[in-house]
C-alpha positions, -999 to +999 in steps of 0.1 A: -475-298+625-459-282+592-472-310+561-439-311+551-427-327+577-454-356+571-440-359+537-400-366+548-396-404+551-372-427+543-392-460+526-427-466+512-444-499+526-477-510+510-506-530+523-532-538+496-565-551+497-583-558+464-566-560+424-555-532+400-576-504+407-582-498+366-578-522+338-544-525+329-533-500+355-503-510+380-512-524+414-511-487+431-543-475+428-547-443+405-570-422+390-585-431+354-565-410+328-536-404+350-503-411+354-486-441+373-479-416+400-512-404+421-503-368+417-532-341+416-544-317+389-517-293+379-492-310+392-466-328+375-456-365+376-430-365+395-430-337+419-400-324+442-394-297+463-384-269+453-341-268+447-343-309+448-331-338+424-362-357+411-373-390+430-358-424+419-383-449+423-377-488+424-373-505+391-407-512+377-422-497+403-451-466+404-434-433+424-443-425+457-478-412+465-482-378+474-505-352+493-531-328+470-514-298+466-482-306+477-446-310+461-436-346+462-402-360+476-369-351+475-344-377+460-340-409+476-315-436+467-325-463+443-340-496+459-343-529+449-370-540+423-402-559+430-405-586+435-376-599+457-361-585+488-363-548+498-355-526+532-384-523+552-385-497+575-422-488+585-448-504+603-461-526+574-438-551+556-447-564+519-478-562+501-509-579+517-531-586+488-569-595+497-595-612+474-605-591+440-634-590+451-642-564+478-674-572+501-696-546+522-696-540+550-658-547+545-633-550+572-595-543+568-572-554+602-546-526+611-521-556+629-493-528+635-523-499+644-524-464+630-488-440+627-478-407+616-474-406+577-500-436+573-522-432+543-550-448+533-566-452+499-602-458+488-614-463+458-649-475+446-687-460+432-715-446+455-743-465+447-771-449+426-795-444+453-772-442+486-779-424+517-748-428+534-713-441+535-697-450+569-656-448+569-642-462+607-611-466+623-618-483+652-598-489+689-619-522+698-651-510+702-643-474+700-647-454+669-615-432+667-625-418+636-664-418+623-666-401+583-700-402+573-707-388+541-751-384+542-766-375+507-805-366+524-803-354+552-834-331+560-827-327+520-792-313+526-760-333+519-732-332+547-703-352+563-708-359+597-672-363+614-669-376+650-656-401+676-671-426+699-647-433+731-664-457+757-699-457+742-700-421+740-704-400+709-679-371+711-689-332+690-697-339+654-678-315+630-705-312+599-692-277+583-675-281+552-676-257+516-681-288+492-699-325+492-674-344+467-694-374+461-721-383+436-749-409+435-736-434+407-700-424+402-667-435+412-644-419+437-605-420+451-606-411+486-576-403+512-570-406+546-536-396+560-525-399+596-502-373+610-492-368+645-521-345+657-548-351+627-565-371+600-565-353+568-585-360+542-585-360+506-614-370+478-607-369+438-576-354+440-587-326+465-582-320+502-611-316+520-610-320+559-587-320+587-599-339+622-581-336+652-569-365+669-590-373+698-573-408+710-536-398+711-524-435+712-523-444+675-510-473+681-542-484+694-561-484+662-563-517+650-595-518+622-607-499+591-643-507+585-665-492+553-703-500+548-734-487+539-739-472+499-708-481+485-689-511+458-654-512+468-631-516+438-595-516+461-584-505+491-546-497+502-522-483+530-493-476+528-466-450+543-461-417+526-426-403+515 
């Protein structure tokens, strides 16, 4: 499936968990030093495609999140502000907004399961000492998608990818070029659902692709993080 075809939809619907992600930085969550809009490194802060107006956002509202490395959105028509009413058109209706403070292990219900264009964002600090971080989406018991990020394993650092369907752990997918995450420091990470694959993104860089193994989206009904991690927000929401 082309990207750009990921990246053609009509509304954005948010659901939040935690506050502002930065100190006097909208509700969005963004990356320290940037813009209102979570655009990557070299990009401007509004992106189009190529030979398109520039995206109108909703009064008082941050623009539309987009993929690392991609152009953003072509025009839309102006929507109403926030608060007060707005056209809903995805899975998720307004804002959910969970407690400030984010517990681990922390649990986040999916009550309209997983869909082509979902994103989710992460944001938070491996802990000084951490061995692992656990990322699931979860089918009931099964584990749809396992990210495992492991900082000592037989000395080497690596992120274990897999699935578990009916007790069962499926291939793990280990190789990667990089290991984005550090012992101590904070970190934005990105999961988007597509049609036929998670993608995923870490500080503003794409990193992974895993193949869906559970075709029925749908289905997925939990996000769970634990292990070495503070949480400082996490969101989904429907990409444009």
């Amino acid at each position: 499936m082309d990207l750009s075809d990921a990246l053609d939809f009509p509304q954005q619907n948010n659901q939040q968990a935690g506050g502002p992600v930065w100190p006097g930085q909208p509700a969005n969550p963004i990356w320290p030093g940037q813009p209102a809009n979570p655009t990557w490194p070299g990009q401007p802060a509004n992106p189009t495609w190529p030979g398109q107006p520039n995206q109108p956002t909703w009064p008082g509202q941050p623009n539309e999140p987009t993929w690392p490395g991609q152009p953003g959105q072509p025009g839309q028509p102006t929507a109403p502000g926030w608060p007060g009413p707005a056209p809903q058109t995805g899975p998720y209706g307004a804002p959910i907004q969970a407690p400030k403070a984010l517990t681990v292990p922390f649990d986040l219900p999916l009550q309209n399961g997983a869909f082509n264009k979902m994103l989710i964002t992460i944001t938070g600090e491996v802990k000084p000492n951490a061995k692992s971080i656990t990322i699931n989406l979860n089918r009931g018991h099964d584990i749809v998608f396992h990210l495992n990020p492991r900082f000592n394993e037989s000395g080497k650092q690596v992120i274990v990818r897999n699935s578990m369907i009916g007790n069962k752990w499926g291939r793990e997918e280990r190789e990667l070029p990089s290991f984005p995450f550090v012992p101590g420091k904070p970190f934005e990470l990105k999961i988007l659902c597509t049609d036929t694959e998670f993608k995923v993104a870490v500080n503003k860089s794409h990193l992974l692709e895993f193949k869906h193994r559970v075709r029925e989206l749908d289905q997925i009904r939990g996000l769970s993080i634990y292990n070495d991690v503070t949480l400082n927000s996490v969101n989904v929401e429907t990409l444009q």
